[in-house]
N, CA, C and O atoms as a GROMACS GRO file, in nm:
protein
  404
    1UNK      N    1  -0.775   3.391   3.783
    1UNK     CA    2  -0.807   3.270   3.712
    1UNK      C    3  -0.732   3.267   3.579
    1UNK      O    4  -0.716   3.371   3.516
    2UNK      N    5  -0.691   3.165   3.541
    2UNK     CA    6  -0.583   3.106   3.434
    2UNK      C    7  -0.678   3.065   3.303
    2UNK      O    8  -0.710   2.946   3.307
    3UNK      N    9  -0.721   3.129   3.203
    3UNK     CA   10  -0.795   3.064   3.097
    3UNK      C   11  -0.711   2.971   3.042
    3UNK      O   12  -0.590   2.993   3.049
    4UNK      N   13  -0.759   2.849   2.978
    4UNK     CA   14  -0.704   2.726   2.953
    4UNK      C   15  -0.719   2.720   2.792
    4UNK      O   16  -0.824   2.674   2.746
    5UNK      N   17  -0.612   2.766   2.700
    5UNK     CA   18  -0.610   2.728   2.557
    5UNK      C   19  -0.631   2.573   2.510
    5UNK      O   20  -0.564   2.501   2.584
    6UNK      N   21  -0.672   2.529   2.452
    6UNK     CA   22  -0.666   2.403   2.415
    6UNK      C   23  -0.605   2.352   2.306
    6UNK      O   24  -0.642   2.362   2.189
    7UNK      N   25  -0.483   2.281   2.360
    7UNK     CA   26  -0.347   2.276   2.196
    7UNK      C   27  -0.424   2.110   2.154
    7UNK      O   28  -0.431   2.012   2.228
    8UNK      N   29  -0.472   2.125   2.015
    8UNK     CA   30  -0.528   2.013   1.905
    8UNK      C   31  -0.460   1.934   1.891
    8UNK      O   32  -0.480   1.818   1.929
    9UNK      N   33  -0.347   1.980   1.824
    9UNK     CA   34  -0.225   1.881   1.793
    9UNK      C   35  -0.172   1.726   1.934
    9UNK      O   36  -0.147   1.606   1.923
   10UNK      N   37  -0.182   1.846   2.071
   10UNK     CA   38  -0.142   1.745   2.170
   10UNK      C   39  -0.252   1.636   2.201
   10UNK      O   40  -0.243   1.513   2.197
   11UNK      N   41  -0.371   1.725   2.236
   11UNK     CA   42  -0.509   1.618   2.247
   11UNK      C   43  -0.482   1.502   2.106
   11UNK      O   44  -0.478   1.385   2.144
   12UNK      N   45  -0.472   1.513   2.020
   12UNK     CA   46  -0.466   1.420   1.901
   12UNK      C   47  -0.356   1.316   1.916
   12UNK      O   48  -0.364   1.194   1.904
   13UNK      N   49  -0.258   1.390   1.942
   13UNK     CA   50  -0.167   1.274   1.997
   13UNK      C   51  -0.191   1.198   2.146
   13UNK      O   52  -0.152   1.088   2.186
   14UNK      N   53  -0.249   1.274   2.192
   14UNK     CA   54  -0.299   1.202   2.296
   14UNK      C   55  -0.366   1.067   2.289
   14UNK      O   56  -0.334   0.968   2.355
   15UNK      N   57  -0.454   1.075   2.208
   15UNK     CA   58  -0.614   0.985   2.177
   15UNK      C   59  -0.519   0.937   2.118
   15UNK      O   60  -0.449   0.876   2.199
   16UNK      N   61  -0.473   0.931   2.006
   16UNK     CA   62  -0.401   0.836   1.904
   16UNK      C   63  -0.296   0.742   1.975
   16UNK      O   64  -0.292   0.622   1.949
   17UNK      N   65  -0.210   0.805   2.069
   17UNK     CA   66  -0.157   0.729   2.174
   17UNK      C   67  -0.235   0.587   2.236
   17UNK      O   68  -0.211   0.467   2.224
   18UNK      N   69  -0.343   0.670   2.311
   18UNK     CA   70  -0.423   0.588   2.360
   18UNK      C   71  -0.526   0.487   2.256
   18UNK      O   72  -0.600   0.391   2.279
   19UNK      N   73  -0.502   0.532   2.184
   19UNK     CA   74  -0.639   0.416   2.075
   19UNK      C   75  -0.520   0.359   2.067
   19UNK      O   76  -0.511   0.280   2.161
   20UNK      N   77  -0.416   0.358   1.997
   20UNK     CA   78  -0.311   0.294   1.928
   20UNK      C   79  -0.279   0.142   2.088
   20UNK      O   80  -0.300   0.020   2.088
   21UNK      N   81  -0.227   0.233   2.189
   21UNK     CA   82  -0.228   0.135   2.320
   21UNK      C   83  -0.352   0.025   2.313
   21UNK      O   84  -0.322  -0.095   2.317
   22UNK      N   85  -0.486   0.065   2.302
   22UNK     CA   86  -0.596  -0.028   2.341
   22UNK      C   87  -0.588  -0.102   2.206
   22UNK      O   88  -0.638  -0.213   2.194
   23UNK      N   89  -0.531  -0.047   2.116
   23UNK     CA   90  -0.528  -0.188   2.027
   23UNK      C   91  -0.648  -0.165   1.919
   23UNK      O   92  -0.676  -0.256   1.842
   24UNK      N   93  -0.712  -0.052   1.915
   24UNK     CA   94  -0.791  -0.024   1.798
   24UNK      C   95  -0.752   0.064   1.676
   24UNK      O   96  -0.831   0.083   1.583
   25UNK      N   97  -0.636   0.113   1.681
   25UNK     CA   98  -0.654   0.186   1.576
   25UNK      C   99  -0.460   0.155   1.480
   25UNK      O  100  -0.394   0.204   1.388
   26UNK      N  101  -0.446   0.031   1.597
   26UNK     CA  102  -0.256  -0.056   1.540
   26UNK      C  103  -0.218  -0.066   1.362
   26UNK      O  104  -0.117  -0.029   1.302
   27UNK      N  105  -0.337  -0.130   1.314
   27UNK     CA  106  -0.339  -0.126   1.163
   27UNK      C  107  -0.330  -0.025   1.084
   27UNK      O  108  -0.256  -0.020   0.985
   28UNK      N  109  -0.392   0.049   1.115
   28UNK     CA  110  -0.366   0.156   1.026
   28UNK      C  111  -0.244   0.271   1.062
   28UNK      O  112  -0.194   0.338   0.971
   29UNK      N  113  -0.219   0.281   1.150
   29UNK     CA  114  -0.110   0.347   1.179
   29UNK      C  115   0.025   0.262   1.092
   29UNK      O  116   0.087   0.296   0.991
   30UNK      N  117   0.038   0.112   1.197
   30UNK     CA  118   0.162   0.006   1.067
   30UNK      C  119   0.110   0.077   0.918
   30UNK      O  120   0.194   0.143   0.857
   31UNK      N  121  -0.009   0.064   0.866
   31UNK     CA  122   0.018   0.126   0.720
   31UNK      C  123   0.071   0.190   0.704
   31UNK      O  124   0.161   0.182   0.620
   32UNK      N  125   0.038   0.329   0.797
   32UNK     CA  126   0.084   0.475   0.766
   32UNK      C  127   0.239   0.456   0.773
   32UNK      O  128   0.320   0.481   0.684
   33UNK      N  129   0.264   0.407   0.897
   33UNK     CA  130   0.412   0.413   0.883
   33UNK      C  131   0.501   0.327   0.743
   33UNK      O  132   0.597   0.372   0.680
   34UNK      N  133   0.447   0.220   0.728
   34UNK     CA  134   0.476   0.165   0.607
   34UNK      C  135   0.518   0.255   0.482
   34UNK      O  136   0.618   0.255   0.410
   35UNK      N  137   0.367   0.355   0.486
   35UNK     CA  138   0.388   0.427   0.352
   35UNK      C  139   0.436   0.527   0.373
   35UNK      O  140   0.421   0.590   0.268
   36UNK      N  141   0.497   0.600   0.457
   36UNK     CA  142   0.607   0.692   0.516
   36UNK      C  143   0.709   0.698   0.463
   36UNK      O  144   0.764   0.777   0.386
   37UNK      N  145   0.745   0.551   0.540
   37UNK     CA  146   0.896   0.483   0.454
   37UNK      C  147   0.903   0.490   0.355
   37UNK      O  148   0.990   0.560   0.303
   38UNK      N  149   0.801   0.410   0.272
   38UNK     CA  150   0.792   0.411   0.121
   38UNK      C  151   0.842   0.574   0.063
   38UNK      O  152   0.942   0.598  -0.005
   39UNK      N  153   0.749   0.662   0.108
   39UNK     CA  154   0.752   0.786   0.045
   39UNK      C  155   0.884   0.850   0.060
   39UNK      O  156   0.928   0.904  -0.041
   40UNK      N  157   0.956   0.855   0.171
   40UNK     CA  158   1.077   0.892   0.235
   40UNK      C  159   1.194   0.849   0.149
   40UNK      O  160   1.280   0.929   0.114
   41UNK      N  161   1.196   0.720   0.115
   41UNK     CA  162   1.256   0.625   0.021
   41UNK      C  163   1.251   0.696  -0.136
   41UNK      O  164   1.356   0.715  -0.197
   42UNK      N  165   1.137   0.726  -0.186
   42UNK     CA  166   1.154   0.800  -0.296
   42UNK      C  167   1.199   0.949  -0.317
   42UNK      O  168   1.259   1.010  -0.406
   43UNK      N  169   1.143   0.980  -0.194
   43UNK     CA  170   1.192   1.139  -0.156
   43UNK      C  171   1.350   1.108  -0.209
   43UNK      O  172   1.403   1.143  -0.314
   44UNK      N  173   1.408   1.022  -0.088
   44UNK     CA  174   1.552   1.027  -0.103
   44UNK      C  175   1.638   0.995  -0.302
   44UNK      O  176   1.743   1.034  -0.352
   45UNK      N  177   1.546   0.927  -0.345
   45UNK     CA  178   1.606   0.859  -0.473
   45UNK      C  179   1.586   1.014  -0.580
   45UNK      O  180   1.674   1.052  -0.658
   46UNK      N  181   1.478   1.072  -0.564
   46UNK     CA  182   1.475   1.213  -0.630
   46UNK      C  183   1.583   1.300  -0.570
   46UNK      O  184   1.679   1.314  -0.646
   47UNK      N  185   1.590   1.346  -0.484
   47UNK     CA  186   1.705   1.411  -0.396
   47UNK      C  187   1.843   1.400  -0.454
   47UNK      O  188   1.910   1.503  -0.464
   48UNK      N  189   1.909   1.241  -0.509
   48UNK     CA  190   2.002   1.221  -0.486
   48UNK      C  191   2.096   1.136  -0.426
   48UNK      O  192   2.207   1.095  -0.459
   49UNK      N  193   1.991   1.113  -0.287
   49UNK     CA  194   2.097   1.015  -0.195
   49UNK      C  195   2.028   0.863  -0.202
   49UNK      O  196   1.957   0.812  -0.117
   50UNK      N  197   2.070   0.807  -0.328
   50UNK     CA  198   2.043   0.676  -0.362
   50UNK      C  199   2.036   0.570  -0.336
   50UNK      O  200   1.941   0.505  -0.380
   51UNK      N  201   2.125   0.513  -0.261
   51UNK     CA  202   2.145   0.449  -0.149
   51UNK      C  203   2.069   0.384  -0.054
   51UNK      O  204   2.057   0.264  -0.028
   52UNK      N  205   2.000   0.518   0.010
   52UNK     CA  206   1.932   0.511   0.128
   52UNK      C  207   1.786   0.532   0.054
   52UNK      O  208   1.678   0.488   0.093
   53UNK      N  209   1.805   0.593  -0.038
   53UNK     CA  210   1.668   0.606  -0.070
   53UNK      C  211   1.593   0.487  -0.115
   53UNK      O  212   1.475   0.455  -0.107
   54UNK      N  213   1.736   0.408  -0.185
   54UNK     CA  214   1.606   0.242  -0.216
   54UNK      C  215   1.591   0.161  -0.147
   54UNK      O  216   1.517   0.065  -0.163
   55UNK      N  217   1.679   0.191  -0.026
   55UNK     CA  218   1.687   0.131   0.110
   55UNK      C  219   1.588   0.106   0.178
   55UNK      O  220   1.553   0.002   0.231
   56UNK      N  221   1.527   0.241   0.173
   56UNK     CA  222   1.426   0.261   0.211
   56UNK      C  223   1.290   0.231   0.134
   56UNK      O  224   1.188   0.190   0.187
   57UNK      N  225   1.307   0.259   0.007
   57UNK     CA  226   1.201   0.213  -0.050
   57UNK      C  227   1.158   0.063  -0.078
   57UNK      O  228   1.045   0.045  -0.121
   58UNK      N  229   1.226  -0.025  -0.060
   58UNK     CA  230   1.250  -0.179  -0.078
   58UNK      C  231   1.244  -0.197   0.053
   58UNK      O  232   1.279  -0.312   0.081
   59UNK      N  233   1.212  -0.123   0.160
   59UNK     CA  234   1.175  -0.224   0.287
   59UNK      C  235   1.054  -0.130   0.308
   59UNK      O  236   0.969  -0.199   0.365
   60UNK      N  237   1.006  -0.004   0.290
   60UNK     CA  238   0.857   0.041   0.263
   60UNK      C  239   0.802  -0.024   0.175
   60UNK      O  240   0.680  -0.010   0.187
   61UNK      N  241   0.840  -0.124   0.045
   61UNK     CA  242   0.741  -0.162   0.018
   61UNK      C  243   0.736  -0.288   0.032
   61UNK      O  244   0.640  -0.347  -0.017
   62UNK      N  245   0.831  -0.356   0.100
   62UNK     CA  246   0.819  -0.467   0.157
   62UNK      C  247   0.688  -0.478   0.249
   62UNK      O  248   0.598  -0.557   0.224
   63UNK      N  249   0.686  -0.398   0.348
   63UNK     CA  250   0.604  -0.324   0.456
   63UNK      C  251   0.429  -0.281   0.399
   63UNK      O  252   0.340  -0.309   0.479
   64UNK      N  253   0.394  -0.223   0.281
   64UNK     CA  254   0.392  -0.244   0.218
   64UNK      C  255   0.280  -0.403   0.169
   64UNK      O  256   0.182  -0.469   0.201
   65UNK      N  257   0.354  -0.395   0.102
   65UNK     CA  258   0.300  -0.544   0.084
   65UNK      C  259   0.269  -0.674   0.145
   65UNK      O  260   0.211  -0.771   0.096
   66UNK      N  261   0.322  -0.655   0.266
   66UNK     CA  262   0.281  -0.720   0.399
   66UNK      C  263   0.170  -0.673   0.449
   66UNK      O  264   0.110  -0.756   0.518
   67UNK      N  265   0.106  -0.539   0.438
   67UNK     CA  266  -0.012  -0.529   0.513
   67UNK      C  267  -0.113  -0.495   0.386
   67UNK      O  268  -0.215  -0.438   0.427
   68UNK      N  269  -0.109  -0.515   0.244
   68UNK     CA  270  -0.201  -0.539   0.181
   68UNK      C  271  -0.192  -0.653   0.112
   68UNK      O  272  -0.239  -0.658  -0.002
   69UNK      N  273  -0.122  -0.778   0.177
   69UNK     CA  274  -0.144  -0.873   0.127
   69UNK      C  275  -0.280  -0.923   0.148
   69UNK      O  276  -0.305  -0.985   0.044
   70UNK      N  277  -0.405  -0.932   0.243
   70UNK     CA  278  -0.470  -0.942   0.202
   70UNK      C  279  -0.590  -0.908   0.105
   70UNK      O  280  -0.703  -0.954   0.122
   71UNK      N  281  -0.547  -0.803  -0.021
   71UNK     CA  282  -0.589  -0.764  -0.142
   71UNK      C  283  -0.488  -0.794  -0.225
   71UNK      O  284  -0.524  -0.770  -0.340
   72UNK      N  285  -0.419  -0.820  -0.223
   72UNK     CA  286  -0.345  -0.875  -0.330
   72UNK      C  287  -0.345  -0.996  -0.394
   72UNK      O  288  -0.316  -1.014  -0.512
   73UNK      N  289  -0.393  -1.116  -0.277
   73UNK     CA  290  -0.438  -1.240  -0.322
   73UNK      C  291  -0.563  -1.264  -0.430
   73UNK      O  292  -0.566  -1.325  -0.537
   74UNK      N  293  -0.668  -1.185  -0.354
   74UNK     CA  294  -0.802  -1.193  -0.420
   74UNK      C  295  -0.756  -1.096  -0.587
   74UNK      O  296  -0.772  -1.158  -0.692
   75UNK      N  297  -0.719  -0.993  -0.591
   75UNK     CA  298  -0.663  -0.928  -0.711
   75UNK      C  299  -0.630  -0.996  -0.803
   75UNK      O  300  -0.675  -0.984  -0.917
   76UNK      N  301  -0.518  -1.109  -0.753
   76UNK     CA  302  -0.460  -1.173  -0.845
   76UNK      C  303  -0.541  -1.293  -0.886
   76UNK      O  304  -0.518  -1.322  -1.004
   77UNK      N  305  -0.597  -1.344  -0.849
   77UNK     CA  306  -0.700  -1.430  -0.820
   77UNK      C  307  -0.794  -1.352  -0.977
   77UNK      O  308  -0.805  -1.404  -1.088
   78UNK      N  309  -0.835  -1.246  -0.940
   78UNK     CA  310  -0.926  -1.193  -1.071
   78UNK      C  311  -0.879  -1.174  -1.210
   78UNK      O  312  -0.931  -1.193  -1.320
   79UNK      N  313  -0.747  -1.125  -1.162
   79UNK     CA  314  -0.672  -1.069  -1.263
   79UNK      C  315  -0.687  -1.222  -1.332
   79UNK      O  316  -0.762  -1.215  -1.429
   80UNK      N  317  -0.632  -1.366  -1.306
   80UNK     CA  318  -0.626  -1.463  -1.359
   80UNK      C  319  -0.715  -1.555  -1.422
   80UNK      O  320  -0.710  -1.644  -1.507
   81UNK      N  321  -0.803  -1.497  -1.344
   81UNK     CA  322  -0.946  -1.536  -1.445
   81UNK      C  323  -1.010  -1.488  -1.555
   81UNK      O  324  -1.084  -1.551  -1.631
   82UNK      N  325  -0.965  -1.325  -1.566
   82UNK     CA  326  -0.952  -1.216  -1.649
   82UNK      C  327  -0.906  -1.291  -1.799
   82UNK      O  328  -0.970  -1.339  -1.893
   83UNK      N  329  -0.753  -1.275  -1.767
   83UNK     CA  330  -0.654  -1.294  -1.870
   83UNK      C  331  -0.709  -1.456  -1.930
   83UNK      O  332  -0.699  -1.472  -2.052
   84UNK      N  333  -0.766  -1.577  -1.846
   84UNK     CA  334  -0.795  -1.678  -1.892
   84UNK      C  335  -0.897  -1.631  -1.976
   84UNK      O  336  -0.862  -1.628  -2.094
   85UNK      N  337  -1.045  -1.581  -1.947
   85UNK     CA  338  -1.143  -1.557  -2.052
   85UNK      C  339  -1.090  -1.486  -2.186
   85UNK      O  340  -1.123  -1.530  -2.296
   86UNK      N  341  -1.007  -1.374  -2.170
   86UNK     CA  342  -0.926  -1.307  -2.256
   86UNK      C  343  -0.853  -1.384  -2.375
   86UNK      O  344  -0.851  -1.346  -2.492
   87UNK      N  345  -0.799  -1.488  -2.328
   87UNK     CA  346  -0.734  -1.598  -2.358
   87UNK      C  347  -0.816  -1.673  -2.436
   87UNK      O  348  -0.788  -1.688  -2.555
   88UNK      N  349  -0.910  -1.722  -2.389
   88UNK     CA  350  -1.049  -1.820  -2.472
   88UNK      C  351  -1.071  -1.728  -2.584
   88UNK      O  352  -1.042  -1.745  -2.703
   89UNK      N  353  -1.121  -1.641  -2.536
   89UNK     CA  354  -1.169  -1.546  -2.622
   89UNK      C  355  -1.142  -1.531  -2.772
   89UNK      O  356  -1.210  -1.550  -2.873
   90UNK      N  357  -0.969  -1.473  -2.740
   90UNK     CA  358  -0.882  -1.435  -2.852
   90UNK      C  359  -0.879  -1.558  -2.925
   90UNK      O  360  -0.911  -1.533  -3.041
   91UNK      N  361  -0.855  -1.685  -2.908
   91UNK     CA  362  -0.842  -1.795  -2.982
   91UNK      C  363  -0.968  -1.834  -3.032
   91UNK      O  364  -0.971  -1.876  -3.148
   92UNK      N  365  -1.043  -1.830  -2.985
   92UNK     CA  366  -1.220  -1.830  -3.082
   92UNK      C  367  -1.232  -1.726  -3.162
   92UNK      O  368  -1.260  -1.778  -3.270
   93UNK      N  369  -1.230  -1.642  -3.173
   93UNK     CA  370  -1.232  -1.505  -3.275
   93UNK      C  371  -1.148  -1.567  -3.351
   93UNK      O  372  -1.199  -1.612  -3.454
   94UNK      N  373  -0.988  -1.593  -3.330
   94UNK     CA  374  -0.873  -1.668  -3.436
   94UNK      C  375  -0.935  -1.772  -3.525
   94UNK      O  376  -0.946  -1.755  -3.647
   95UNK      N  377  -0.966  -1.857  -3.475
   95UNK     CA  378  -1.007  -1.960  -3.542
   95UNK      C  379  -1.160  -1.971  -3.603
   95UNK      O  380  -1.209  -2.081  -3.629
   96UNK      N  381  -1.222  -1.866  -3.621
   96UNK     CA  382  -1.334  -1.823  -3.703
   96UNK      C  383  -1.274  -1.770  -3.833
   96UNK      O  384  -1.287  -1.820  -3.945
   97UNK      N  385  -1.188  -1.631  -3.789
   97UNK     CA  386  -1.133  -1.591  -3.861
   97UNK      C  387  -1.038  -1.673  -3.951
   97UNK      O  388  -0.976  -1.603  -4.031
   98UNK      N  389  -1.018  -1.773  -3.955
   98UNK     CA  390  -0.903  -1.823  -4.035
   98UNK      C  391  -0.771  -1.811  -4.012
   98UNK      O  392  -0.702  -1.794  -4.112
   99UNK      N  393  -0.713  -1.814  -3.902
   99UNK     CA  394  -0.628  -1.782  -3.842
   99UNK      C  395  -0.593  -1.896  -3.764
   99UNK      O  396  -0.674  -1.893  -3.671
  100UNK      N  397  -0.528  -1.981  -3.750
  100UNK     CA  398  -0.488  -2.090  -3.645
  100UNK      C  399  -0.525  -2.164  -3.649
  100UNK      O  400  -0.581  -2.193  -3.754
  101UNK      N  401  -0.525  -2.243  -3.556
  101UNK     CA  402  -0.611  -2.363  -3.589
  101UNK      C  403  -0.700  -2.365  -3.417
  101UNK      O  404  -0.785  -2.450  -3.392
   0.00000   0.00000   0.00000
């Protein structure tokens, strides 16, 4: 009889194969690969080979920013309401103070 080791690494790629096929686990992998690139891209620009490295990094974060565009809308969205109160703000304090009109 043949005892049967069990290699992790392959089972994992296995399942990940298969989730990735059925369509549950597509998103996050596109991220991963996204930020791969990205990272690969800077790897390369530290390294030296410049070129390729922003090559890469300008289409990782293209990539990137395609799959967190939906947080980026709402972000900016806050951020702008932020800077408006900020905005009110500073000009009421000004114009107490004697400052502006």
């Amino acid at each position: 009889m043949r005892s049967m080791k069990l290699n992790i690494p392959a089972i994992v790629l296995l399942v990940l194969g298969a989730l990735i096929l059925f369509g549950k686990l597509g998103g996050f992998v596109e991220f991963l690969f996204a930020a791969a690139i990205f990272a690969l891209g800077y790897y390369g620009i530290k390294t030296g080979k410049t070129f390729l490295g922003w090559l890469l990094l300008i289409v990782g974060g293209c990539m990137l920013l395609a799959k967190l565009s939906w947080l980026i809308g709402p972000l900016l969205g806050i951020a702008l309401i932020a800077a408006g109160i900020v905005w009110i703000a500073g000009k009421r304090s000004n114009s107490r103070s004697g400052f502006g009109g």
